[in-house]
C-alpha positions in Angstrom: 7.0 -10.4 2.4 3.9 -11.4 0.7 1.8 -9.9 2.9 -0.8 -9.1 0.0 0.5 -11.5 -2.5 -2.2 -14.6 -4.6 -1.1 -17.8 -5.7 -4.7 -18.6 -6.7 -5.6 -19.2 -10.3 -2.1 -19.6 -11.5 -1.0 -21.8 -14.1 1.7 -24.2 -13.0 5.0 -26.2 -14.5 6.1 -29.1 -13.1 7.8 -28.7 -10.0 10.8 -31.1 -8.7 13.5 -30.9 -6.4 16.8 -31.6 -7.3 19.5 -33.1 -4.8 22.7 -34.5 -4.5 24.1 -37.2 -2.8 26.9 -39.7 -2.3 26.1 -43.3 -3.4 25.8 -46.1 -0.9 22.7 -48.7 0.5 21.0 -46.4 3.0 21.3 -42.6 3.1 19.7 -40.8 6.6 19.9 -37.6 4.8 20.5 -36.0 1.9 22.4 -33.0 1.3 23.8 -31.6 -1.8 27.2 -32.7 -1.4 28.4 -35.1 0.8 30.9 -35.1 3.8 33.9 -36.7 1.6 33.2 -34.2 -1.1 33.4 -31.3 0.5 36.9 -32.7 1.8 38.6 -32.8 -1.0 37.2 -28.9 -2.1 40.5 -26.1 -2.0 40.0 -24.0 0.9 41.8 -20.4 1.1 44.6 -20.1 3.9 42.8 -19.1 7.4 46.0 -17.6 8.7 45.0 -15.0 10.7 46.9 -12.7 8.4 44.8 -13.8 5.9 41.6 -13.4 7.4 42.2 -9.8 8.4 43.7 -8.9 5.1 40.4 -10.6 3.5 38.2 -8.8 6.0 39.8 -5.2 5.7 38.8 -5.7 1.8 35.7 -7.2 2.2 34.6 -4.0 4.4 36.3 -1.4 2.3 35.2 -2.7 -1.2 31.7 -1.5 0.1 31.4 -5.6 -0.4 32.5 -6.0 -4.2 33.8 -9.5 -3.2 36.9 -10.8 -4.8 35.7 -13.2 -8.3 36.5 -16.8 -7.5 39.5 -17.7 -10.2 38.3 -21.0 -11.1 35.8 -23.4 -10.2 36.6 -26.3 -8.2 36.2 -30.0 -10.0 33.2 -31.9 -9.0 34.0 -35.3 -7.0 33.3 -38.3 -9.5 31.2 -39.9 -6.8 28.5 -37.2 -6.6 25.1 -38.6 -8.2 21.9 -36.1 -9.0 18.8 -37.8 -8.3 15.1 -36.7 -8.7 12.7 -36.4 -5.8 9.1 -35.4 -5.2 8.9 -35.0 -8.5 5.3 -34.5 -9.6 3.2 -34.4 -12.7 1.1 -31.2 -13.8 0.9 -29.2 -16.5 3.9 -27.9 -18.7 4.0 -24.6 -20.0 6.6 -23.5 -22.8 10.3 -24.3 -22.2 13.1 -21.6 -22.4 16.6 -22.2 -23.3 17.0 -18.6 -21.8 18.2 -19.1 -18.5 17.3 -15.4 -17.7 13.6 -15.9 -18.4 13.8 -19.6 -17.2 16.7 -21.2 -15.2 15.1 -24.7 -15.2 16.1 -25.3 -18.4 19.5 -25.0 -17.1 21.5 -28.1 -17.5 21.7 -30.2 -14.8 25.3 -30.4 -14.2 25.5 -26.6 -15.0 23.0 -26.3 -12.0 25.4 -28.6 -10.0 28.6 -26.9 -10.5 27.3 -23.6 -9.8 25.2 -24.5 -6.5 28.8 -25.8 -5.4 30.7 -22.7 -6.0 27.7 -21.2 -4.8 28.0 -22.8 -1.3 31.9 -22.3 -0.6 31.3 -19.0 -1.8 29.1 -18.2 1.1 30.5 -20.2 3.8 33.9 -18.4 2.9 32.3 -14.7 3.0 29.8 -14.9 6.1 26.6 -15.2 3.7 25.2 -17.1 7.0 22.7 -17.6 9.5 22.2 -19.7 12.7 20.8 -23.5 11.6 17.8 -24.1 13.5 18.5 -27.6 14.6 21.3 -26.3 16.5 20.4 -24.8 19.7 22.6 -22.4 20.6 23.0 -21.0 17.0 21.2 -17.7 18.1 23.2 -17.4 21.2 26.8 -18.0 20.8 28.7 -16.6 17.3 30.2 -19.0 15.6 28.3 -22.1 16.4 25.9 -23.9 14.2 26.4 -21.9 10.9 24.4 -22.8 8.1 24.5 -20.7 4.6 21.7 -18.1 4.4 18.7 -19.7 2.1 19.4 -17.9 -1.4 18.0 -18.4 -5.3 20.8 -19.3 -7.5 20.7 -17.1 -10.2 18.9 -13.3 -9.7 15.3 -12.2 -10.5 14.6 -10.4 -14.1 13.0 -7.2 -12.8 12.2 -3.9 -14.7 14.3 -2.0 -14.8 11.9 1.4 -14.9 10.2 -0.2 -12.1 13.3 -0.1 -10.5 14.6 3.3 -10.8 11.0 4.1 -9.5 11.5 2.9 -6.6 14.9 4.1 -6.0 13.9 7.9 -6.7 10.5 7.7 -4.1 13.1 6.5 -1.4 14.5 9.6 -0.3 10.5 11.0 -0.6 9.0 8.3 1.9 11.8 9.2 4.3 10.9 12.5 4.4 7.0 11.5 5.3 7.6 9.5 7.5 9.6 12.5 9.0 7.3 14.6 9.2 4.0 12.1 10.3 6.7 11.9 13.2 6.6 15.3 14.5 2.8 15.6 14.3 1.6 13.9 17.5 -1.7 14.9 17.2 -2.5 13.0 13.6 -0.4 9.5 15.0 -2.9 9.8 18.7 -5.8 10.3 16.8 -5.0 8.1 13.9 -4.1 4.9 16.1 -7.2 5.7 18.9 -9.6 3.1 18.0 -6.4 0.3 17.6 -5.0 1.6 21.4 -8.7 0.7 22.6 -8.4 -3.3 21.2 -4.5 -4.0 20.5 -2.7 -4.2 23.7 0.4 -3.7 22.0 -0.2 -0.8 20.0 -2.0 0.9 23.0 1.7 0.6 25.6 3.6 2.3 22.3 0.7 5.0 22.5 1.1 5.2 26.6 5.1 5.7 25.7 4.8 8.3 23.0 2.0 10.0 24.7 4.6 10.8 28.1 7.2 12.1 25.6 4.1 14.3 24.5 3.3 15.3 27.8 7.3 15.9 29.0 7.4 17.9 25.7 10.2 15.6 24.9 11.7 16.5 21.2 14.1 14.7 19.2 16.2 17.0 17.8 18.4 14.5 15.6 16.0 11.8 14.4 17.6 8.8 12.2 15.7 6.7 10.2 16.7 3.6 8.5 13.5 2.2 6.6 12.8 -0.4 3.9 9.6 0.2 1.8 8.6 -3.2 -0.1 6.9 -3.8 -3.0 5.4 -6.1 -4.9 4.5 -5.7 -9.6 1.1 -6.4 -9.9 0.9 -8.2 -13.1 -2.5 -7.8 -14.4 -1.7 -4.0 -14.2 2.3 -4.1 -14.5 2.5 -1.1 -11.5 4.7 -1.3 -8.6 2.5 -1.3 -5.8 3.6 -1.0 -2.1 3.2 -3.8 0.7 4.4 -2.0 3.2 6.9 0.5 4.7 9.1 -0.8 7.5 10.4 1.8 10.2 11.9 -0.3 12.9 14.3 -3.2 12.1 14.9 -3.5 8.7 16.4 -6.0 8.6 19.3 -7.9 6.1 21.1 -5.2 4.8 24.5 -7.1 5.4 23.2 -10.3 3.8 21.2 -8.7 1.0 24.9 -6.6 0.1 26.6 -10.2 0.2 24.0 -11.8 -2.4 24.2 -9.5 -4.6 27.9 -10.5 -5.0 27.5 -13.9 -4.7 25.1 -13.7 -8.1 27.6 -11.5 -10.0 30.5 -13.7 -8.8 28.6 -16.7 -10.4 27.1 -14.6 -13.7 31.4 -13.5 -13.8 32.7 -17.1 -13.2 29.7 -19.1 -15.3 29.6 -16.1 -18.6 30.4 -18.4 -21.0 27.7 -21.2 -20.0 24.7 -18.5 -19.2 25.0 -15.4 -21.6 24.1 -13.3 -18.4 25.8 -9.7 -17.9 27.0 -9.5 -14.3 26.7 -5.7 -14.8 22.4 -5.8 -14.8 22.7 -6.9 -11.2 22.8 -3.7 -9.7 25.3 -3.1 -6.7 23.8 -3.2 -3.1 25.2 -0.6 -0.7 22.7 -1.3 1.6 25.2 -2.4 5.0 27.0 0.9 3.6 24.5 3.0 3.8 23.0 1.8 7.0 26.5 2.1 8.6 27.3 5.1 7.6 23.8 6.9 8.6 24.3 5.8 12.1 28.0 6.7 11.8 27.0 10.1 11.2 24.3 10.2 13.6 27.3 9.3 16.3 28.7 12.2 14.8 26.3 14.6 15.7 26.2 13.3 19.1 29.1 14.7 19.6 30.5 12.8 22.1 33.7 10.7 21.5 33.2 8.0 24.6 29.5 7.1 23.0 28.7 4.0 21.6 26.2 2.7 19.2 23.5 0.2 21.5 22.5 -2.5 19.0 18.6 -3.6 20.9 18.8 -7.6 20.0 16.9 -10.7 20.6 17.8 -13.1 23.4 18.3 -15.6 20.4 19.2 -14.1 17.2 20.3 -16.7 14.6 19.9 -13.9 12.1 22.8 -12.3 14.0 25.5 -12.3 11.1 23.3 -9.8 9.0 23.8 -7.6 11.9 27.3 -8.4 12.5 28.1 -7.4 9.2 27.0 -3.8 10.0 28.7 -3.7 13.0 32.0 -4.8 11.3 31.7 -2.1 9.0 31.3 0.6 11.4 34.3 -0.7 13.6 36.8 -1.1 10.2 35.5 2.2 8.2 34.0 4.5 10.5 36.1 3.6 13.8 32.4 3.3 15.7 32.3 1.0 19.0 28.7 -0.9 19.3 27.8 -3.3 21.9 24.4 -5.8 21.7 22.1 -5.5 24.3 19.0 -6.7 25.2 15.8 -5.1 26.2 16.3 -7.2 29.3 20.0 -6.2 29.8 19.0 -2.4 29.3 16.5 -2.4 31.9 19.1 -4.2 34.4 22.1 -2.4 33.6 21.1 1.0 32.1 20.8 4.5 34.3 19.4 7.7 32.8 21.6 10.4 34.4 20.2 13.8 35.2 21.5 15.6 32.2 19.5 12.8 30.1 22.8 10.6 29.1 21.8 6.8 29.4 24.7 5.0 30.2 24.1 0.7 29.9 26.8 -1.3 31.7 28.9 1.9 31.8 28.5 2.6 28.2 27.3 6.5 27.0 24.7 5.2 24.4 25.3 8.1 21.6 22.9 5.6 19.3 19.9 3.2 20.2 19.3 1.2 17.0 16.9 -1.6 17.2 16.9 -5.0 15.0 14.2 -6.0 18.4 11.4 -4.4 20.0 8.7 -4.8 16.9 6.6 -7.5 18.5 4.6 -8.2 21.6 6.9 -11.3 21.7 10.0 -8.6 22.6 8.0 -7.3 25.6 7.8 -11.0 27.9 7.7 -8.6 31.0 7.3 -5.5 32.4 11.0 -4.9 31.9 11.5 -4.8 28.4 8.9 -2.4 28.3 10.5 0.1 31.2 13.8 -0.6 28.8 11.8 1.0 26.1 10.3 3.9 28.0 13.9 4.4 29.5 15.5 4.6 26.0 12.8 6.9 25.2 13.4 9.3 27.9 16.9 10.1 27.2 18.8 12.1 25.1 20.3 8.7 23.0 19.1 9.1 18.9 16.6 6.5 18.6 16.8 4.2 15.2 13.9 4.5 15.7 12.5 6.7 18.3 8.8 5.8 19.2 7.0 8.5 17.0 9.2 7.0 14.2 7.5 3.4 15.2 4.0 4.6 14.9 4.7 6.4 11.9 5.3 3.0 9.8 2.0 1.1 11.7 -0.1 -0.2 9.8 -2.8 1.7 10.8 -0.8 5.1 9.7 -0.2 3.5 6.1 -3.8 2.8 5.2 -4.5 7.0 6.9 -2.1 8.4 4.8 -3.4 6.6 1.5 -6.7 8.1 2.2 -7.5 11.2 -0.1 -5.9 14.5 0.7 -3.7 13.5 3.8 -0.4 13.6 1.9 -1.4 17.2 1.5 -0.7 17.6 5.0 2.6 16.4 5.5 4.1 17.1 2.1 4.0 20.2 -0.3 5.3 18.9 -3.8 2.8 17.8 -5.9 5.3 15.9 -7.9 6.0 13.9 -5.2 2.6 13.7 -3.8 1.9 11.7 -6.7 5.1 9.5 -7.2 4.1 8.0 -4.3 0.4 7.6 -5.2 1.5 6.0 -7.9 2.5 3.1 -5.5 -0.1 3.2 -3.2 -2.4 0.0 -3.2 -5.8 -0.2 -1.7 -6.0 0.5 1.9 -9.3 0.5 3.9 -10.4 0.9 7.3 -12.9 -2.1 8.8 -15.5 1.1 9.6 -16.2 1.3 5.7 -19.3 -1.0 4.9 -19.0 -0.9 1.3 -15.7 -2.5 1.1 -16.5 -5.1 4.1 -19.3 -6.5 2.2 -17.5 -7.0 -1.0 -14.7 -7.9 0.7 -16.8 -10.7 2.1 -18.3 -11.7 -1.5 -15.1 -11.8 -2.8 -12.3 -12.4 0.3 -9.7 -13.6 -2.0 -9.2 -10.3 -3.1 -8.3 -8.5 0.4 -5.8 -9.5 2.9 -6.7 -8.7 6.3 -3.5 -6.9 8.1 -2.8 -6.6 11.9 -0.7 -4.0 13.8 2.2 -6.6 13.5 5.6 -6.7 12.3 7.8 -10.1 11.3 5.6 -11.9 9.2 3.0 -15.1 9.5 0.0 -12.9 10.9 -1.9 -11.5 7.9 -5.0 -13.0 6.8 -5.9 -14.6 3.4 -8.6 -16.1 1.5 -11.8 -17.5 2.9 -10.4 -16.6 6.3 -10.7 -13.4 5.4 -14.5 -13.8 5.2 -15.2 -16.0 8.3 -12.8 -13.1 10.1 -14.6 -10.1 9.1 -18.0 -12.1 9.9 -17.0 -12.7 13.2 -16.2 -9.1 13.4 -19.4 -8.0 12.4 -21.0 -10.3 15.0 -18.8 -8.9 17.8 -19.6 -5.1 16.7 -23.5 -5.5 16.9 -22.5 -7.0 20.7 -20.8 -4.0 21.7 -16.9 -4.8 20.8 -14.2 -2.8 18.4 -12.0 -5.5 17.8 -12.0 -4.5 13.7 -10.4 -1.5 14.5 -6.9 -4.0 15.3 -7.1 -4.5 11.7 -6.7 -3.0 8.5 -7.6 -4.0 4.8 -5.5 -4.4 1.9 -5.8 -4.8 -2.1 -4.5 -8.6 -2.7 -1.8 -8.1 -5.1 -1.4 -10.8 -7.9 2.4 -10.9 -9.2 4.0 -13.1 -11.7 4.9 -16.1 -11.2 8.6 -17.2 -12.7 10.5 -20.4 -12.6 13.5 -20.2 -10.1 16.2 -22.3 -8.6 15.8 -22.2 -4.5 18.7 -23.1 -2.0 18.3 -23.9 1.7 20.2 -26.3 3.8 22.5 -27.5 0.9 19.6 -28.7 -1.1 18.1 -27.1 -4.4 14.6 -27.2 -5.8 13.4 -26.1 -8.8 10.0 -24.0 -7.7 7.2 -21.6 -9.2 7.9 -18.6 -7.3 7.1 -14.6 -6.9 9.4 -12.4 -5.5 9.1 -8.9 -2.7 11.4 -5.7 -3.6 12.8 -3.8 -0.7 13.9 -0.8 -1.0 16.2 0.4 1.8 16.0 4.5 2.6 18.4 6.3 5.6 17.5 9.8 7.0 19.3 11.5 9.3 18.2 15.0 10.8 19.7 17.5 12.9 16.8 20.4 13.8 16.2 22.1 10.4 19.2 20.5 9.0 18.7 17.2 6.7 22.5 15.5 6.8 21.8 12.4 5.3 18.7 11.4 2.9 18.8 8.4 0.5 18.0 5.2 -0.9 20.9 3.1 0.0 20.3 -0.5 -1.6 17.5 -2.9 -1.8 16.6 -6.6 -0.5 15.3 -9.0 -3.3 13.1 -12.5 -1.4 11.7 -14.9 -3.8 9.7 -17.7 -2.3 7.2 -20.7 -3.6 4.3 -19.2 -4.9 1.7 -21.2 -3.2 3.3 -19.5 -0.1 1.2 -16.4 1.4 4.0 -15.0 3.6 7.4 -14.4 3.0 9.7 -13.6 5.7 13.3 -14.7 5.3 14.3 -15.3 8.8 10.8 -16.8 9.5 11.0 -19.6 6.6 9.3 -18.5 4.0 11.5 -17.1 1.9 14.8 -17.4 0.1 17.3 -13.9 -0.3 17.8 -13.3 -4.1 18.7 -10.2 -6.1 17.7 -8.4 -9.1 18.9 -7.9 -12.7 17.4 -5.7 -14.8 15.8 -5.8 -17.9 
């Protein structure tokens, strides 16, 4: 997220954080509630009657969570206080909670972050806590809620449906960029000769070129994200994720967390739960790769699940596991790239079988980053996966295909033409497309140097926290220019993008049990699935959405990196 967002210029309210604690002469930390409120909260029965009863309908209400009956009473010994508060300029005040939740009352703000925070701990809206070290190894150990903004994000709603109707049009691009190995060789050349990275996915997809290896069911699950530019009020995309989009099970469970509150708190906020629009998205995701098992046609296959060693965003993909074991009756198993390469065999009719497993379905939430590839055994894991008959979410031409690299080719005029035939759509997604430039066009480097802080310089990187901003854009593409004259490519590792300048609205941010009232702008993601069997298209969609919202004076905006906070939309 935020990969070509601005904070500069903007006009800011005060900013404070608001926490609560129990009284008493010294406090070591301070957390919103404190260890003897949260005893005396009502917890639901964990029989394990219960919890498979509440699981079955958690699942099969495509995650329209039960409404909490009642709040719970506030302990009387719970005092707010007010820290790091800090003067600067105040705009206008709203009493509109929708257009500005700070002017919330504070006990309001209270009540609801505490029905907020059994709400998630009770329906698996968490993550691994970072200060405990084996949260990203071992389930159930060192839970912490996922960081969330307590009330949703005003969003347009023609903005919106915009971005739900291009879905199904990007999925078929990215289809079709994928079968055309020619235009992702030629494309991604220069990058292959300075990115080290880029270059071993090029050596892999060039020896399924060469084998004339064909993917005759491809499955995509993609997320394009998007920022509103607010100086022109268009919806203009950051970029378009092909491998490992991730939070689908946690964006679903947000969304219900907000209209559980707008539901429970009506009378206090004059908010309709009904303008936050349902998330299918852990639906949708499992029942594209349900399908693709389908079409594998083989009953003793299993869905591969490629993971991290240490994953504390493992819940999100739990959640989509859960739902393909409960609705769809689909085994998965979590494996590493490590754990592939030691335990997986690629038998002659090209099954690959991983400790004694038929993988019908390889989908990665791992693999994205040089970071994934420590040895030379990941990557054989890779090129094994590759070279079987397994459907690959995604397969390597799939991975190219959202590089990048391939974004900024495709935004260049008359290459849409080749891949797609509807004008109509040819210029829906236009419409979207923000400035995109190679580092080989003069014109743009130079005033890019005059005037960095409208460019963001973008590597051939996925996760977040590597994109370049500001004056370090200049001093980068100065070095660059010194390097070329000497003989060296290394621009060609990086691409250049429009800086897009959203609004900035007040919001309420919650991470580790504390609240803070921030300036922030928020990403839209837009999650699409494809599925495709030869000249048959089974399954093509937009199937939910993931709202982040961070601080505005933050460039990047990853949720699972720190940035950023999960939130949903309601439209207006």
């Amino acid at each position: 997220m935020g990969s070509a967002y601005s904070s500069s210029g903007i006009f800011s309210l005060s900013s404070s954080t608001i926490v609560c604690s129990t009284p008493g002469p010294t406090t070591s930390h301070i957390t919103i509630f404190s260890h003897q409120s949260l005893s005396n909260s009502c917890l639901c029965p964990s029989s394990p009657k219960f919890v498979r009863a509440n699981l079955q309908r958690l699942v099969k209400s495509t995650f329209s969570l039960p409404i909490s009956s009642a709040a719970a009473s506030l302990p009387s010994n719970l005092n707010c206080v007010r820290v790091e508060e800090m003067e600067t300029e105040k705009a206008e005040d709203y009493v509109d909670p929708i257009r500005n939740p700070h002017s919330t009352d504070p006990e309001l703000i209270q009540t609801m972050a505490y029905e907020a925070l059994v709400w998630s701990s009770l329906h698996g809206f968490v993550v691994g806590d970072r200060n405990s070290q084996r949260s990203g190894k071992v389930p159930g150990v060192g839970l912490v809620h996922a960081p969330f903004s307590l009330l949703p994000m005003p969003f347009p709603e023609v903005h919106w449906t915009h971005a739900c109707e291009i879905a199904p049009i990007f999925n078929e691009l990215i289809d079709r960029v994928s079968l055309d190995g020619k235009f992702l060789q030629d494309s991604l050349a220069r990058t292959k000769k300075v990115d080290e990275f880029t270059s071993r996915l090029l050596d892999i997809h060039s020896k399924m070129l060469e084998i004339n290896k064909k993917e005759e069911v491809r499955l995509g699950l993609h997320r394009s994200d998007y920022m509103l530019d607010e100086q022109t009020k268009s919806l203009l995309q950051i970029e378009l994720n092909t491998i490992s989009s991730s939070f689908p099970g946690l964006s679903s469970l947000v969304s219900e967390l907000h209209r559980m509150l707008l539901h429970q708190f009506k009378h206090r906020l004059s908010m309709n739960p009904e303008s936050i629009p349902r998330n299918y998205a852990v639906n949708g995701f499992a029942l594209a790769l349900s399908k693709a098992w389908t079409e594998y046609n083989n009953q003793r296959g299993v869905i591969m699940v490629v993971v991290q060693p240490e994953e504390r965003n493992m819940y999100d993909q739990h959640w989509l596991c859960t739902v393909l074991k409960e609705i769809h009756q689909v085994k998965s198993i979590r494996k590493t790239l490590a754990e592939i390469e030691a335990e997986g065999e690629l038998q002659a009719d090209g099954t690959l079988v991983v400790g004694g497993e038929i993988i019908a379905v390889v989908y990665f939430r791992a693999g994205y980053a040089p970071t994934d590839y420590p040895s030379e055994s990941e990557w054989k894991a890779r090129l094994l996966i590759e070279q079987s008959d397994a459907i690959k979410c995604p397969s390597i031409a799939y991975h190219l295909a959202g590089t990048k690299k391939i974004q900024q080719e495709l935004a260049k005029s008359e290459v849409l033409e080749r891949f797609l035939e509807n004008k109509d759509d040819i210029a829906k997604l236009r419409k979207c497309f923000a400035g995109l430039w190679s580092l080989d066009d003069s014109s743009i480097i130079k005033e890019a140097i005059e005037r960095p802080g409208l460019y963001v310089m973008k590597p051939q990187r996925e996760g977040g926290g590597n994109n370049i901003y500001g004056n370090d854009v200049k001093e980068t593409l100065l070095r660059l220019q010194q390097q070329q004259e000497a003989g060296t490519n290394e621009d060609a590792a990086y691409i250049l993008m429009q800086r897009i300048f959203p609004a900035v609205s007040p919001a309420i941010l919650i991470r580790d049990g504390i609240y803070h009232k921030e300036q922030t702008v928020s990403e839209l993601g837009v999650y699409g699935a494809y599925l495709r069997n030869k000249t048959k298209v089974i399954m093509n969609e937009h199937c939910g959405y993931l709202m982040r919202t961070k601080v505005s004076s933050s460039n990047e905006g990853g949720v699972a990196a720190g940035y950023a906070v999960l939130d949903s939309i309601y439209l207006v």
